[in-house]
C-alpha positions as CSV (number, residue, x, y, z in Angstrom):
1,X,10.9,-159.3,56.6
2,X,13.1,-156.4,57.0
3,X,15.1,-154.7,54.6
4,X,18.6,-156.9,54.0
5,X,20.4,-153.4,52.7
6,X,20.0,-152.3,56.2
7,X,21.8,-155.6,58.1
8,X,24.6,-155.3,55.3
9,X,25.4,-151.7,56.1
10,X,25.2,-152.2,59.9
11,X,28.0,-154.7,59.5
12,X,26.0,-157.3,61.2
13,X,27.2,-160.8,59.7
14,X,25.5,-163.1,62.6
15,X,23.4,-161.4,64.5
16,X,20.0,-162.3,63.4
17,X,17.2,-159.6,62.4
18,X,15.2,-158.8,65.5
19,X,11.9,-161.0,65.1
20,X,10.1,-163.9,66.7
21,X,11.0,-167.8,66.4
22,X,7.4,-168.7,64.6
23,X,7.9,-165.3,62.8
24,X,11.6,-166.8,61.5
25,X,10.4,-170.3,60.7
26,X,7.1,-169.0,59.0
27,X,9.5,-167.4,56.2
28,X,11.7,-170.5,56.2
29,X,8.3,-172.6,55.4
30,X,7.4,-169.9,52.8
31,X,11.0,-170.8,51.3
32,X,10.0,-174.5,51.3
33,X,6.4,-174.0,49.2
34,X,9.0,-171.5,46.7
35,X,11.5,-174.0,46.1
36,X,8.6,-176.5,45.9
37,X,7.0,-174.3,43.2
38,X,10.7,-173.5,41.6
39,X,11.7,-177.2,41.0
40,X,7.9,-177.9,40.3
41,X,7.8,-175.1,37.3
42,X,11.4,-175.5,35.5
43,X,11.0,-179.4,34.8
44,X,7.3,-179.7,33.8
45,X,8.2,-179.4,30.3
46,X,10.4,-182.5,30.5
47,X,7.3,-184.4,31.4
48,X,5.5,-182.5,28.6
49,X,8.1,-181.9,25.7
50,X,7.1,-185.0,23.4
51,X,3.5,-183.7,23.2
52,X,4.4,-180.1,23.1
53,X,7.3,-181.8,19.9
54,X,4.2,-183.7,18.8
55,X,1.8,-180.1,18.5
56,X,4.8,-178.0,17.3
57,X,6.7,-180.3,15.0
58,X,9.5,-180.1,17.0
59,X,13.0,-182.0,16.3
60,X,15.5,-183.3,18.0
61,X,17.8,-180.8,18.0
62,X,14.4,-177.8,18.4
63,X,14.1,-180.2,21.9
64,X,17.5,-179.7,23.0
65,X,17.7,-176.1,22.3
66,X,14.4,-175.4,24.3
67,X,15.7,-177.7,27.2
68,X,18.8,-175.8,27.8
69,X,17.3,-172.1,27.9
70,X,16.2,-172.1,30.7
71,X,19.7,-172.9,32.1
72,X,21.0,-170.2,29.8
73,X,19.9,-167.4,32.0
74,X,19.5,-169.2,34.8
75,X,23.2,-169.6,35.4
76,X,24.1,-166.4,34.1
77,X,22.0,-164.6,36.5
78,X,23.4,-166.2,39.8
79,X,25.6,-163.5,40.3
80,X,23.7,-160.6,39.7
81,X,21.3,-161.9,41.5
82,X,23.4,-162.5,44.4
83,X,24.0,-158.7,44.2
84,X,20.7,-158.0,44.3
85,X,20.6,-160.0,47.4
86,X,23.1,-158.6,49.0
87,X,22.2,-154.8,48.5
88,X,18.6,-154.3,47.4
89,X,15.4,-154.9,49.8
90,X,15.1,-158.7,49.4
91,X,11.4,-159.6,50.3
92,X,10.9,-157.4,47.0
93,X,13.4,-159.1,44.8
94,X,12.2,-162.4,46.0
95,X,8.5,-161.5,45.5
96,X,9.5,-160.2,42.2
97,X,11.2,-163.0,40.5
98,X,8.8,-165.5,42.2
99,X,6.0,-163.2,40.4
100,X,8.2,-162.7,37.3
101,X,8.9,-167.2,36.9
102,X,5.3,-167.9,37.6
103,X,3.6,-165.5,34.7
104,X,6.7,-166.9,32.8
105,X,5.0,-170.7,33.4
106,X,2.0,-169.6,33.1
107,X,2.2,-167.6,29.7
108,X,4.1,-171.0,28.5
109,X,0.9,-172.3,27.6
110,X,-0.2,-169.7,25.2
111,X,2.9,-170.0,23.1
112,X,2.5,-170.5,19.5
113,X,6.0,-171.6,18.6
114,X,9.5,-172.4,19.3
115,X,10.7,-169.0,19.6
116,X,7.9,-168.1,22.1
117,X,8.6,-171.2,24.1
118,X,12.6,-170.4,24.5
119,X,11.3,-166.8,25.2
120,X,9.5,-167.6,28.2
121,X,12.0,-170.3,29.4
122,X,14.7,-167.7,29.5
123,X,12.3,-165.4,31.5
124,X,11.4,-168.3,33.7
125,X,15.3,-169.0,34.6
126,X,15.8,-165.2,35.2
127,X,13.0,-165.3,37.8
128,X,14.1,-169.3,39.6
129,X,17.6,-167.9,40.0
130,X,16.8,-165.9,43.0
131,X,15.9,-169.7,44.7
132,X,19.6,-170.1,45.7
133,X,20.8,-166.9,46.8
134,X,17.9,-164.8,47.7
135,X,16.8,-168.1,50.2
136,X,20.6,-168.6,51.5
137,X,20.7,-164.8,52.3
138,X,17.3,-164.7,54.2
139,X,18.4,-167.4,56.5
140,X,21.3,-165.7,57.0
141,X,18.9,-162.7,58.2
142,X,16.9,-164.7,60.2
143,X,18.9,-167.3,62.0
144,X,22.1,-166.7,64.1
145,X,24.9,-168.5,62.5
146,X,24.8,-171.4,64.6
147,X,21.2,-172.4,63.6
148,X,21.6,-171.8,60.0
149,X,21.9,-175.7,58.9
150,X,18.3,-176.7,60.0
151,X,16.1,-173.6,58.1
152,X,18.7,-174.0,55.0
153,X,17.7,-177.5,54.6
154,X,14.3,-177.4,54.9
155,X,13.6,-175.0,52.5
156,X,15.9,-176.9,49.9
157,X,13.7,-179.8,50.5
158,X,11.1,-178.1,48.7
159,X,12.9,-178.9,45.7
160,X,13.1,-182.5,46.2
161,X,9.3,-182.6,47.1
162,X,9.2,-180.3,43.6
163,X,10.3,-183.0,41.7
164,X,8.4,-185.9,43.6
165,X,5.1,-184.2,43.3
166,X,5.5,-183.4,39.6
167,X,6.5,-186.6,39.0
168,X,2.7,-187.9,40.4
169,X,0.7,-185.5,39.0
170,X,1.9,-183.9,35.9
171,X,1.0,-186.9,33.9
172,X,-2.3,-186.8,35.2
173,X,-2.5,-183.4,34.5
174,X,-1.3,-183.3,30.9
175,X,-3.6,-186.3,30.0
176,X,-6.8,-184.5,31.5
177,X,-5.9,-181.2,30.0
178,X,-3.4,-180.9,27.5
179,X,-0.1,-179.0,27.9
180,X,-1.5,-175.8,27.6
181,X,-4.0,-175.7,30.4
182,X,-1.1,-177.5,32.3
183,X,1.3,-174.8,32.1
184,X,-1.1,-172.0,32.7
185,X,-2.7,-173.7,36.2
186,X,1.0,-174.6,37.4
187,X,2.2,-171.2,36.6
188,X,-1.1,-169.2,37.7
189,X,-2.6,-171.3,40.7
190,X,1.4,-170.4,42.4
191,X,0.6,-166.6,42.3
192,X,-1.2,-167.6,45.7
193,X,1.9,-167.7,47.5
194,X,2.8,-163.7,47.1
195,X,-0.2,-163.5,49.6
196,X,1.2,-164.6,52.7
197,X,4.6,-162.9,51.6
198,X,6.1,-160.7,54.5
C-alpha cells in the first residue's frame, strides 16, 4: 500500500491509488481478519473477568475500573489517530498499532495484578483505535468514491464476526486453559497477520 502522506499532498480526494482490483480487495480482506482480531481481543476479558476477579480478588468496583480502561484511551486517541492517518505513512501506523494491541493481549496473561491488567488494557485501546480511522482512510485510498460502501462494510464485518466467534470459543478456551494461556494465544497467534501486510 502506498504512502497516504503522498495522496493528501497531491490533493487527490477520489481518485483512487494506482493498483489492481484483487490488489485493492486483498487489503480490504486484510481489514476484515483486523477488525475480526480488534473486536476479538478488546472483549475477551468480559468472557473471562469472573475468573480473572476469582484469581485476583477482584471487587466490584476493581471490575468496573478494569472494564472501562480500555475505553479510556481508546476514545481519547481517535483523533490523534486520525492525524496520524491523515499525514503519516499508514501501512506503518496500521502495522504498528495492530503489533502494539496484540503484544498488549498477549502480555495480559502474565499480569500479576490489577494495576498491570489496567496497564495493558490502556495499551490495548491505544493500539485498536487505529480500527476506525486508519481502515476508513485506506478505503478511501483504494476505492474511487463511488465504490467505497461495499469495501467499508466488509471490513466492519469483521467485527461482528469478532464478537460471534469469541462468543463460541472463548469458553472453550478459558475452560481448557485458564485465562492466562487464553490471553497470550489470542494476543500471540494474531501476530501472523503482520505477514501478509503490504
Amino acid at each position: 500500500m502506498a504512502d497516504s502522506s503522498q495522496s493528501a499532498s497531491s490533493g487527490a480526494t477520489s481518485a483512487p491509488l494506482p493498483t489492481s482490483h484483487a490488489h485493492r480487495w486483498s487489503i480490504v480482506i486484510l481489514l476484515f481478519f483486523a477488525s475480526l482480531i480488534n473486536y476479538f481481543d478488546r472483549a475477551t476479558i468480559s468472557i473471562a473477568l469472573p475468573m480473572i476477579s476469582k484469581e485476583l480478588a477482584l471487587g466490584p468496583a476493581a471490575e468496573g475500573l478494569l472494564l472501562s480502561a480500555f475505553f479510556w484511551s481508546y476514545a481519547l486517541m481517535q483523533v490523534p489517530i486520525g492525524w496520524c492517518a491523515d499525514r503519516l505513512n499508514l501501512r506503518w501506523v496500521y502495522a504498528a498499532a495492530f503489533l502494539l494491541w496484540s503484544v498488549a493481549q498477549g502480555l495480559t496473561g502474565l499480569a500479576g495484578g490489577l494495576s498491570a491488567l489496567i496497564v495493558f488494557r490502556i495499551i490495548l485501546g491505544i493500539g485498536e483505535s487505529v480500527y476506525l480511522p486508519g481502515g476508513s482512510k485506506i478505503v478511501s485510498l483504494l476505492f474511487p468514491i463511488e465504490d467505497r460502501g461495499l469495501p467499508s462494510g466488509f471490513f466492519d464485518f469483521g467485527t461482528r464476526t469478532g464478537l460471534l466467534l469469541e462468543g463460541l470459543l472463548i469458553p472453550s478456551m478459558l475452560m481448557r486453559y485458564g485465562w492466562r494461556k487464553t490471553f497470550m494465544a489470542v494476543g500471540f497467534l494474531a501476530l501472523v497477520w503482520l505477514t501478509p501486510w503490504p
